[in-house]
C-alpha positions as CSV (number, residue, x, y, z in Angstrom):
1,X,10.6,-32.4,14.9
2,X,11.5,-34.3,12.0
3,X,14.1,-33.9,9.9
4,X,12.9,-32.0,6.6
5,X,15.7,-33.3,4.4
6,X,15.7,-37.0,6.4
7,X,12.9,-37.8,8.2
8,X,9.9,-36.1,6.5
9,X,7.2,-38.0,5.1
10,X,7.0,-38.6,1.1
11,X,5.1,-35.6,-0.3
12,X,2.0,-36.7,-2.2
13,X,2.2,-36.9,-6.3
14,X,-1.1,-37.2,-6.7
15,X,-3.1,-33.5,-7.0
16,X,-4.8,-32.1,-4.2
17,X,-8.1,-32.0,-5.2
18,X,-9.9,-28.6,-4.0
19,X,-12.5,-28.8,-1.7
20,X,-12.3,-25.8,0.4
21,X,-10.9,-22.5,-1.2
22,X,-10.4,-19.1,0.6
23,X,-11.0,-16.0,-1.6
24,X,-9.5,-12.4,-0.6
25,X,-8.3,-10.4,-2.9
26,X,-8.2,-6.4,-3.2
27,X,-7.9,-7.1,-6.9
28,X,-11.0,-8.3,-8.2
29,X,-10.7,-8.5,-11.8
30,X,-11.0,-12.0,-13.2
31,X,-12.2,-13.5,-10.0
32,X,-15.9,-14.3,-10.5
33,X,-14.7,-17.0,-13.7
34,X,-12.3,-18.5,-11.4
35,X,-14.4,-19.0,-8.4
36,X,-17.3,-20.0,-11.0
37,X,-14.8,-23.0,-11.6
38,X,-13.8,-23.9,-8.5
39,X,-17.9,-24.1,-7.6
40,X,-18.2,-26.0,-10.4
41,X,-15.9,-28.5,-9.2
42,X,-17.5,-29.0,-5.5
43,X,-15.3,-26.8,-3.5
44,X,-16.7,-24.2,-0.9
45,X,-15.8,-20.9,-1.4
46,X,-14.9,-19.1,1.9
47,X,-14.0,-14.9,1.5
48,X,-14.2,-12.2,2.6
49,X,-15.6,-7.9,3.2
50,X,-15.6,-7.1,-0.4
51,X,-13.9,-10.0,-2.1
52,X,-17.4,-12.1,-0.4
53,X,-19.4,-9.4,-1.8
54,X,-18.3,-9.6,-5.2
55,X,-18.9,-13.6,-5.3
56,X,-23.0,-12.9,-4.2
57,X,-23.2,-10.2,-6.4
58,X,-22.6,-13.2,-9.1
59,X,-25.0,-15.5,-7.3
60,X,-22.0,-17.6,-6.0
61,X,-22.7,-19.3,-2.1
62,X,-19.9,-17.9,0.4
63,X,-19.2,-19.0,3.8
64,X,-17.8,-15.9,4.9
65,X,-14.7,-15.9,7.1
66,X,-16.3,-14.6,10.5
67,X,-18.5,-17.5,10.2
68,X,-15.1,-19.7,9.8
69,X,-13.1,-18.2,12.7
70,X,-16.3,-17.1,15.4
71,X,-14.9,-13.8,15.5
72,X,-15.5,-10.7,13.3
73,X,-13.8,-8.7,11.1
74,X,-12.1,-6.1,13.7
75,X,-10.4,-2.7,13.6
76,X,-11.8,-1.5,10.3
77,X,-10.8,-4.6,8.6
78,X,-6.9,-4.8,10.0
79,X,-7.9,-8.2,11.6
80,X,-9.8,-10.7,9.6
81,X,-7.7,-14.2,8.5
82,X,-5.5,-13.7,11.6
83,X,-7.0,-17.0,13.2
84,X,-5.6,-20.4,13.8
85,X,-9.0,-21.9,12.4
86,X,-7.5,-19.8,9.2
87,X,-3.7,-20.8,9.6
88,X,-3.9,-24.7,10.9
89,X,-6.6,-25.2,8.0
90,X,-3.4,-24.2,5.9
91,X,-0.5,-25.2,7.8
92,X,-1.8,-28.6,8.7
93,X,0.2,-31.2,7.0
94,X,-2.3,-33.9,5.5
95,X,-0.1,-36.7,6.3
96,X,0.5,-36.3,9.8
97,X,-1.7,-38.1,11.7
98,X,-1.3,-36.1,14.5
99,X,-1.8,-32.6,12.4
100,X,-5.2,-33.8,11.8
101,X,-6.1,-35.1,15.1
102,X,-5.8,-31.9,16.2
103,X,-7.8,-30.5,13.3
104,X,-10.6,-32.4,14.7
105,X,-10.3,-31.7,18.2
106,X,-10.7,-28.0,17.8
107,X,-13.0,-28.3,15.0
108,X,-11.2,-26.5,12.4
109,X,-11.4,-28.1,8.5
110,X,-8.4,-28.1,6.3
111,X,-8.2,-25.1,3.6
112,X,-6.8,-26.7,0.3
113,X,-6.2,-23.4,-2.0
114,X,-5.9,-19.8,-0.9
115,X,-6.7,-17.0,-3.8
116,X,-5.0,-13.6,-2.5
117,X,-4.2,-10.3,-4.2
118,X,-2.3,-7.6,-1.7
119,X,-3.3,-4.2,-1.5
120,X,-1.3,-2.0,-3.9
121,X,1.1,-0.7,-1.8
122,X,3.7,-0.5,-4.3
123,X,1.5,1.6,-6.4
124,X,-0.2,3.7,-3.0
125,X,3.8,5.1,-2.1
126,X,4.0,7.5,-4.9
127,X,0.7,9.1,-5.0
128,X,1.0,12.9,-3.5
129,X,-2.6,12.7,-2.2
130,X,-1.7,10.3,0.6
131,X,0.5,11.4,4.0
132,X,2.8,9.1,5.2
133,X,-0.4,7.7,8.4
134,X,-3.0,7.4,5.2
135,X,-0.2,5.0,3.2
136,X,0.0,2.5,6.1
137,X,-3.1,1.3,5.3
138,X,-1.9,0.4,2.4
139,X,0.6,-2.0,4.5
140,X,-1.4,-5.3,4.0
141,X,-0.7,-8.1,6.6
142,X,-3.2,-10.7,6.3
143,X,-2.7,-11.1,2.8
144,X,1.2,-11.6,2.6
145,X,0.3,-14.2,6.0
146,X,-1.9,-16.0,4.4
147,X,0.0,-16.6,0.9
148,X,3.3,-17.2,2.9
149,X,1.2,-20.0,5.0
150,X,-0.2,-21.6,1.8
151,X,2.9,-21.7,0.1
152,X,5.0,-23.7,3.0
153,X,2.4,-26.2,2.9
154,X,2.7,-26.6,-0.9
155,X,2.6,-30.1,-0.6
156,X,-0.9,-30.1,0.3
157,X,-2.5,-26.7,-0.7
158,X,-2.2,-24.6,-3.5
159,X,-1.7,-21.1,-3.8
160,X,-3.1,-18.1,-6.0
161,X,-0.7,-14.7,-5.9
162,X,-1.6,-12.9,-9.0
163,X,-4.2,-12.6,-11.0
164,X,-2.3,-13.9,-14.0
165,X,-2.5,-17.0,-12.7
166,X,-5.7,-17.4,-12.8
167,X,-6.2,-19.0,-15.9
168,X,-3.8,-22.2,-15.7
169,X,-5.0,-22.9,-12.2
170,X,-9.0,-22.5,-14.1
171,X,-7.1,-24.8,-16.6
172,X,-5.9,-27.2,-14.1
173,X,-9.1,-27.8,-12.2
174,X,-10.9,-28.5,-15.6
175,X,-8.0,-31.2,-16.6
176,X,-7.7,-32.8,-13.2
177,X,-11.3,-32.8,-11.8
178,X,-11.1,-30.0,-9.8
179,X,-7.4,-30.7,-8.4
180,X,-4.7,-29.2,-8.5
181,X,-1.5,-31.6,-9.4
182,X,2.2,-31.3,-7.7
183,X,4.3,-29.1,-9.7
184,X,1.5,-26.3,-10.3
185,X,1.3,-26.1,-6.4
186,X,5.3,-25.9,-6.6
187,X,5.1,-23.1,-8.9
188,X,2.5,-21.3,-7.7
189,X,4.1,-21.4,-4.3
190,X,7.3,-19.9,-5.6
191,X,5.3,-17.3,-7.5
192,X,3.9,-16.5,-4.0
193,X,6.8,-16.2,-1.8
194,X,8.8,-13.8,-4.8
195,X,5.3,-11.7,-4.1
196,X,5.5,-11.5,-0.6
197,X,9.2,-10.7,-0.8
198,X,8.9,-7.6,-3.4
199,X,5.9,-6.5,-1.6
200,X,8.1,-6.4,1.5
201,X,11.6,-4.6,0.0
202,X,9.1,-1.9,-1.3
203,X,7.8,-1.2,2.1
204,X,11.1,-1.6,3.7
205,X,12.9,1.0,0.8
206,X,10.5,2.9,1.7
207,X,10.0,3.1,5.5
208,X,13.9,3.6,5.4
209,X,13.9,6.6,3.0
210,X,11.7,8.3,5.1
211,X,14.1,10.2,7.4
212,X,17.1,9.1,5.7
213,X,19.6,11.4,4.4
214,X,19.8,12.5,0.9
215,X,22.8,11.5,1.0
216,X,22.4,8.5,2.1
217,X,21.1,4.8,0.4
218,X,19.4,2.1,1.8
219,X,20.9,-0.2,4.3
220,X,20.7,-2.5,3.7
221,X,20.0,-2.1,0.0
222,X,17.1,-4.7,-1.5
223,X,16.1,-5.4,-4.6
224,X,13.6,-7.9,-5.3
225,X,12.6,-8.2,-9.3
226,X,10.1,-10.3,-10.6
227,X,10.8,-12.2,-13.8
228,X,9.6,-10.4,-16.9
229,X,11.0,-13.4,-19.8
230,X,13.0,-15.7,-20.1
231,X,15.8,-14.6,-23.0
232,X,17.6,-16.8,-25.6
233,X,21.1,-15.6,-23.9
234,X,23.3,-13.3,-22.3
235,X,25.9,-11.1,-24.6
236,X,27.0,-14.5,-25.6
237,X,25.0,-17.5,-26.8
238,X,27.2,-19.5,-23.9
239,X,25.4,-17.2,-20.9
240,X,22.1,-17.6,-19.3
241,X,20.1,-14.3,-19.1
242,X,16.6,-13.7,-18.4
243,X,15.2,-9.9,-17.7
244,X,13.5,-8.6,-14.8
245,X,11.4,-6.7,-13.4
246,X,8.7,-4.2,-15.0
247,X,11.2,-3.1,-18.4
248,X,8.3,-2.9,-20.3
249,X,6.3,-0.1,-18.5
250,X,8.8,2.4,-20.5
251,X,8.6,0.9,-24.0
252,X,6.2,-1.0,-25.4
253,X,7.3,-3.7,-28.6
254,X,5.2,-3.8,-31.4
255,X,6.9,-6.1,-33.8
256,X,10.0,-8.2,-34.4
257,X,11.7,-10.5,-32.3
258,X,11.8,-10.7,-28.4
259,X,14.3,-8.3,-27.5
260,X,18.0,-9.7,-26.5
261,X,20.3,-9.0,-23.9
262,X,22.2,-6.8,-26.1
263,X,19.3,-5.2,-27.3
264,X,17.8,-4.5,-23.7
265,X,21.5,-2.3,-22.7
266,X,21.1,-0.5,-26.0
267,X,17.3,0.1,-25.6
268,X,18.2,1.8,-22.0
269,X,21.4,3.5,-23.3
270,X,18.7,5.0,-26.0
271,X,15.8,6.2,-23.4
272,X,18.3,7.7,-20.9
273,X,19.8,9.6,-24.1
274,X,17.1,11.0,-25.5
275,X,15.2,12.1,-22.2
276,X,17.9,14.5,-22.6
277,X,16.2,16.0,-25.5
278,X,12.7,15.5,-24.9
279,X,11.5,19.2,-24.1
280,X,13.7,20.1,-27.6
281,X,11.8,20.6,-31.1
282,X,12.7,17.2,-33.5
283,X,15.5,15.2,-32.3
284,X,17.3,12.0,-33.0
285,X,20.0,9.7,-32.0
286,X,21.6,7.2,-33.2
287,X,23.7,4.6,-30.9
288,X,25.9,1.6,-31.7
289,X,27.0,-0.9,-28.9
290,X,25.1,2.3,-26.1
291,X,27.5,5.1,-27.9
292,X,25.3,7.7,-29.7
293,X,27.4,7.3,-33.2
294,X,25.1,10.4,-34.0
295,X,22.9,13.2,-32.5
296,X,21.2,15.9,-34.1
297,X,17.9,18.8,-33.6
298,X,16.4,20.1,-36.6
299,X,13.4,21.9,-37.8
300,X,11.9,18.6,-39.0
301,X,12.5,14.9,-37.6
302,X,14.1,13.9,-41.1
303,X,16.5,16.7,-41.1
304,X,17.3,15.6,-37.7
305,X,17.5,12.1,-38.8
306,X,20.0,13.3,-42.1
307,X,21.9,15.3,-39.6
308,X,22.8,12.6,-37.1
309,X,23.3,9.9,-39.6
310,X,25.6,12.4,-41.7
311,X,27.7,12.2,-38.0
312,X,28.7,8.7,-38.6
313,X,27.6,6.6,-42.0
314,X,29.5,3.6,-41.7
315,X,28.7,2.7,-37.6
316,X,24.6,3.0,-38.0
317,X,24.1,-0.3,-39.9
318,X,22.6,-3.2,-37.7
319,X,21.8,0.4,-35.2
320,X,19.1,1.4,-32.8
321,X,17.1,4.6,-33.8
322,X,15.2,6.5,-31.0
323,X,13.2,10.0,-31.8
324,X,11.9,12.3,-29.1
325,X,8.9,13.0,-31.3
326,X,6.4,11.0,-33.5
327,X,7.6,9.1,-36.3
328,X,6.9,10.1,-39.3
329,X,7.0,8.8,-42.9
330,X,9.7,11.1,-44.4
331,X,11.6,9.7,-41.8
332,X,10.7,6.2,-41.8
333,X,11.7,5.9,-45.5
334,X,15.2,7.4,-44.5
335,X,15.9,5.0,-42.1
336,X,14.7,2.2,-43.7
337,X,17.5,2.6,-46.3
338,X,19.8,1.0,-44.6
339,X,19.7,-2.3,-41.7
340,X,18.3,-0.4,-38.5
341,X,17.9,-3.7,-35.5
342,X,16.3,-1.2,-33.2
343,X,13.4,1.7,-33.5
344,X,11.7,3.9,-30.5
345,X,9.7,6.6,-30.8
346,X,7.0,7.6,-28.9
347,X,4.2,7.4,-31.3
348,X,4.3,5.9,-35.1
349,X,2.0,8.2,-37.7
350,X,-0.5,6.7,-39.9
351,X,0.9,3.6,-42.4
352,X,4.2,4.0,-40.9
353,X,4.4,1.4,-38.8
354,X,3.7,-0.7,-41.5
355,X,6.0,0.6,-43.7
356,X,8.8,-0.8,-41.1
357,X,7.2,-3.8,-40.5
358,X,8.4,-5.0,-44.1
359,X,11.3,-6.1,-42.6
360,X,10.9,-8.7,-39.9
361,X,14.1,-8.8,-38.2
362,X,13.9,-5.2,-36.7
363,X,12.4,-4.3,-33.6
364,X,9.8,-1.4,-33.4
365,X,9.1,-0.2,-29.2
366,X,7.1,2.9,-29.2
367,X,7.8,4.6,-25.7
368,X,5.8,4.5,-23.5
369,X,7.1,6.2,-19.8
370,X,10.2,7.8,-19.1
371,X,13.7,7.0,-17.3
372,X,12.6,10.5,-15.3
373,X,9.9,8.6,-13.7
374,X,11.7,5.3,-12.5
375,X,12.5,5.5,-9.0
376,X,15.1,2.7,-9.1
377,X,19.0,3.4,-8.6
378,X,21.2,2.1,-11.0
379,X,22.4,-1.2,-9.3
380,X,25.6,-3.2,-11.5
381,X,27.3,-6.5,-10.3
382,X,30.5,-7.1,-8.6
383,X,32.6,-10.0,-7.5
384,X,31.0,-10.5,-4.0
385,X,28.5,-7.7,-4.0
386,X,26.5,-5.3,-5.7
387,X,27.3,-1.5,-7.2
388,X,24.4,0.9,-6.5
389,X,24.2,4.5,-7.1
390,X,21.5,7.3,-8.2
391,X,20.5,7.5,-11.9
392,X,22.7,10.6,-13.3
393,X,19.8,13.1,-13.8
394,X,18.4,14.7,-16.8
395,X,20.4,18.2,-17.6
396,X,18.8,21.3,-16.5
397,X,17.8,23.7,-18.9
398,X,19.8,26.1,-20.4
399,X,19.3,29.0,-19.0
400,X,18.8,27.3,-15.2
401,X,22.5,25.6,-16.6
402,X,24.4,28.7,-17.5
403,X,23.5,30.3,-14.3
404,X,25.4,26.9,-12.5
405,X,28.3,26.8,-14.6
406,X,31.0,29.6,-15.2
407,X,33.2,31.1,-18.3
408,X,36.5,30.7,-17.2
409,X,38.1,32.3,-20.1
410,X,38.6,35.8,-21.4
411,X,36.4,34.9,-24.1
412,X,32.9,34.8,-23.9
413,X,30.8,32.4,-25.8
414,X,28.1,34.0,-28.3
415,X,24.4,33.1,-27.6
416,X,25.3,30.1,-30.2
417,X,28.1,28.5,-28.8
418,X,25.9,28.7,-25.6
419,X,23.5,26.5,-27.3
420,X,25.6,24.4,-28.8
421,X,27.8,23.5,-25.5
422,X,24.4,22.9,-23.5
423,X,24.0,20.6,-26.4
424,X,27.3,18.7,-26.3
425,X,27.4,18.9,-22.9
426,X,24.2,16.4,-22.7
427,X,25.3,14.4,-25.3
428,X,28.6,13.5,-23.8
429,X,27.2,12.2,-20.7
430,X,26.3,9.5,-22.4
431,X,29.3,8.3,-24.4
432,X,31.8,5.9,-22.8
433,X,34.8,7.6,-21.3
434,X,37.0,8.7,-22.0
435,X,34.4,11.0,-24.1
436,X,35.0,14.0,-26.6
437,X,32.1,15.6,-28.6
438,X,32.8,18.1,-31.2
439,X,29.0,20.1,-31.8
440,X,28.2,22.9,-34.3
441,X,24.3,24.2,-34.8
442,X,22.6,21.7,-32.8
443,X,24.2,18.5,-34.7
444,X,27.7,16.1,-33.1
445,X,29.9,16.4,-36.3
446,X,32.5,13.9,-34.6
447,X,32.4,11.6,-31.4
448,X,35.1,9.9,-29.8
449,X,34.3,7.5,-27.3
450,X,36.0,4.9,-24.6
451,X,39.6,5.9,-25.4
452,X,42.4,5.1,-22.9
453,X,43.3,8.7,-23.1
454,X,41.4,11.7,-23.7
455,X,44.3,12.9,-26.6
456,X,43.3,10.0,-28.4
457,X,39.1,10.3,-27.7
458,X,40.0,13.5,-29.5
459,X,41.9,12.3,-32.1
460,X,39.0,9.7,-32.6
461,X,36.7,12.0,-32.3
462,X,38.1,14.1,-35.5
463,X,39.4,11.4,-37.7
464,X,35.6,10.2,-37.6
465,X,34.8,13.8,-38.6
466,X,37.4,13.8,-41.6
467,X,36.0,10.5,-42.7
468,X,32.4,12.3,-43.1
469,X,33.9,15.9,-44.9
470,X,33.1,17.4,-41.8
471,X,34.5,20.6,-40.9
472,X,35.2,21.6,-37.4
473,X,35.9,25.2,-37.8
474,X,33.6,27.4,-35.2
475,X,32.4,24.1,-33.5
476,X,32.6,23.6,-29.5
477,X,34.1,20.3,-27.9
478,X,32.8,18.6,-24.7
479,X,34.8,16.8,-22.5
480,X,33.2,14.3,-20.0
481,X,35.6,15.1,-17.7
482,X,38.4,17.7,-17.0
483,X,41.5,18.1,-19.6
484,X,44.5,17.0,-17.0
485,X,46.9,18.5,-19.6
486,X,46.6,21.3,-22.0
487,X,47.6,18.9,-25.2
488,X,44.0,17.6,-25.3
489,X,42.6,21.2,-25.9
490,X,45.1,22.4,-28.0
491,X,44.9,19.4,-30.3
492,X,41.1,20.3,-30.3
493,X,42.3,23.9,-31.3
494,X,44.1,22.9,-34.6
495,X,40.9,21.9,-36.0
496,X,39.4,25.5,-35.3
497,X,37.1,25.1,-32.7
498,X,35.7,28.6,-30.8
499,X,34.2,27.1,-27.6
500,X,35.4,24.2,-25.1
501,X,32.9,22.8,-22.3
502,X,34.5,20.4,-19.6
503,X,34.3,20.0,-15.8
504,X,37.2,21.9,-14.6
505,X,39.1,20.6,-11.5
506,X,42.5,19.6,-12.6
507,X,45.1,20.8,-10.6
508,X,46.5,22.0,-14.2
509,X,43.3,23.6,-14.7
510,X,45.6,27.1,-15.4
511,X,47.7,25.6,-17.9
512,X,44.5,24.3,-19.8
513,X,42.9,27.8,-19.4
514,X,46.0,29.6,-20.5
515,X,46.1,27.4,-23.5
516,X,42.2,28.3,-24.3
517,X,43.1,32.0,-24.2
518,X,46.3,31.6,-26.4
519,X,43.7,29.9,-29.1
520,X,40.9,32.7,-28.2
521,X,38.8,29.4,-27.1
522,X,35.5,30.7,-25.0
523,X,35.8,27.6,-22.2
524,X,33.0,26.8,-19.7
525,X,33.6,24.8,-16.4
526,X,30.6,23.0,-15.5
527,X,31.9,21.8,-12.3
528,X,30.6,18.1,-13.0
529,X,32.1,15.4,-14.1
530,X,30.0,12.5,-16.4
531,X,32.1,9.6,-16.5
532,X,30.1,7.2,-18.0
533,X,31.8,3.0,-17.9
């Protein structure tokens, strides 16, 4: 066998003009115009079941595969392409004398362009309906063989993955007399093989979560995203970044510029916080650089708005903005006092949206799906490997809360404090350690976040406060993880806080308790920690 980096032929530059295209897709929107063009340039169209059917129905001639391969479609449609008149018609190199001699001696004619959608398997594994025998039909095998054939033989047949494509390849034929030239092929067959692979890590994820562990992740773990856009740069305009994967199922932008790196780890740190809040009544959060700088629930979004802006007035500017209800105008006129980059809600009333719009810079995403519903793990980068671990979840509910977390003081908190703490308590979660809330009536008056210690995150915490007139006097502070050392509650008891909500578990844990009951401090242990780096 030749060498393919020595002794291979030259591959042809010119295109590959298309006289023999196979057709069989389980996705068959948009496939009439593009077989319409390829019979308009001279090529035979060869398909089949359903895919054939669809081509009559438009009064297109179809040489149907059975007629191809002398054999019929077997065990309800399992076997149908799996056929060496299909695969040497694609894998037969054009410029080996010998490939085609062979072609000719068992009859078979090449195949120049293979159209294939797979079936929807991805889409099949979380439906409820199906049991785990109905969902491997929904394994395809033909399909993924065919475009995987196609695609090695780039140099001589094209390839059709998605039905996005469809258009440029229409676009090609009509520009280069019904051929396809060089680099299209290259990119299509690229396009082709990153389909076959994601379509084969979602079966794999999921044939080995089936009787896996809880406790236990993937091995090994694959992740195969396709590319969603290109991006201008990374967090610096000296890195290369590009996004990927299906980002834009969960927010949808409706004006400003493409989204940046940046903007993309604040978008997420905005969704994951305010899924936290979105059974509350209004609610909204404001982050800076993925800190919340504010949070606040009020009667009325505005309010809610006032409230969490009131937290911090100075870190906002240049912001993101994300509401758990619609946005109205009341509210859109309040933040559009001052430079907000980023705005999500899930729905924009009437003449609000172009109210924002005024100012072109700023992004508007209206949200459209949830962090609850993405089945992926968190995955982050590391030198030589990758970081994966489950998403931490949403917080329970209050009540389902207080029955999984335990008063560990001699004080008991007041139905209030109760409120406030479950409120704290799902803020903090998602502010950098080391993290310190202080929350009173549903509203963070002061928020110290990514401190080396957790004295200082306190400290931070209420300077901010002090900056904004905000008193702290019958507020409760949360504590992503435990207090190792009674100083950082007792410097939280100067400032007159009633109620303290951390994880417990220091091996000082009695010394911090003791120093709660000296204050009359009503403390809760929740018995989780919420680092968050």
């Amino acid at each position: 066998m030749p060498s393919p980096t020595t002794d291979a032929p030259p591959a042809p530059e010119a295109p590959v003009r298309i006289r023999r295209a196979l057709l069989s897709v389980y996705d068959k929107d948009g496939l009439v115009p593009l077989a319409e063009a390829l019979h308009t340039h001279g090529a035979e169209l060869v398909s089949t079941g359903g895919t054939a059917q669809a081509l009559r129905d438009a009064d297109l001639p179809v040489t149907d595969v059975a007629d191809v391969t002398g054999a019929p479609e077997m065990l309800d449609g399992r076997v149908k392409t799996l056929h060496p008149a299909i695969h040497a018609g694609l894998l037969a190199r054009r410029d080996e004398e010998s490939d085609l001699d062979e072609l000719e001696a068992q009859g078979i004619l090449p195949i120049d362009l293979v159209v294939g959608s797979l079936y929807p398997f991805q889409q099949a594994r979380h439906r409820s309906d199906l049991s785990p025998k109905e969902l491997l039909e929904y394994i395809d095998i033909g399909g993924p063989t065919m475009l995987r054939a196609a695609a090695k033989n780039y140099h001589h047949v094209g390839v059709v993955s998605n039905t996005s494509q469809y258009d440029e390849v229409v676009q090609a034929l009509n520009e280069h007399d019904g051929a396809l030239p060089l680099p299209l092929r290259r990119t299509l067959a690229g396009r082709a093989f990153a389909a076959t692979a994601s379509y084969d890590t979602a079966i794999a994820n999921y044939l080995g979560s089936v009787d896996s562990d809880d406790d236990t992740l993937p091995s090994p773990y694959i992740a195969v995203e396709g590319k969603a856009q290109d991006l201008r740069y990374g967090e610096n305009p000296h890195q290369r970044a590009a996004l990927y994967g299906t980002p834009f199922s969960f927010v949808k932008p409706l004006h400003g510029k493409a989204l940046s790196y940046n903007n993309m780890i604040d978008v997420h740190a905005a969704l994951a916080l305010i899924d936290e809040f979105r059974d509350d009544g209004p609610t909204c959060a404001i982050l800076k650089h993925t800190n919340p700088t504010g949070v606040a629930t009020a009667d009325a979004l505005l309010h809610a708005y006032e409230r969490a802006f009131a937290t911090d007035t100075k870190s906002p500017f240049g912001g993101i903005v994300v509401v758990n209800q619609a946005l109205d105008r009341a509210t859109a006129e309040a933040i559009n006092s001052i430079y907000t980059e980023v705005i999500i809600a899930p729905e924009y009333e009437d003449g609000v949206l172009d109210l924002l719009k005024e100012k072109k810079k700023r992004r508007l995403l209206r949200q459209t799906g949830s962090l609850r519903e993405d089945p992926r793990h968190q995955v982050r980068s590391v030198a030589g490997g990758l970081l994966v671990q489950d998403r931490n979840p949403v917080s329970a509910p209050l009540n389902e809360s207080r029955d999984a977390w335990s008063v560990v003081t001699n004080a008991e908190p007041t139905a209030a404090m109760w409120g406030d703490m479950h409120f704290a308590w799902r803020v903090v979660k998602h502010v950098k350690s080391n993290a310190i809330v202080y929350v009173r009536g549903g509203r963070t008056l002061g928020i110290g976040a990514g401190q080396m210690s957790r004295v200082d995150a306190s400290e931070l915490a209420v300077r901010k406060a002090a900056e904004e007139d905000l008193a702290l006097d019958g507020a409760v502070v949360a504590s992503d993880a435990f207090f190792p050392f009674a100083d950082g509650l007792e410097a939280a008891a100067e400032h007159g806080i009633t109620g303290a909500i951390q994880p417990g578990g220091s091996i000082r844990d009695d010394e911090v308790i003791a120093a709660a009951n000296a204050h009359d401090i009503a403390m809760v242990c929740t018995g989780k920690r919420h680092f968050c780096h």
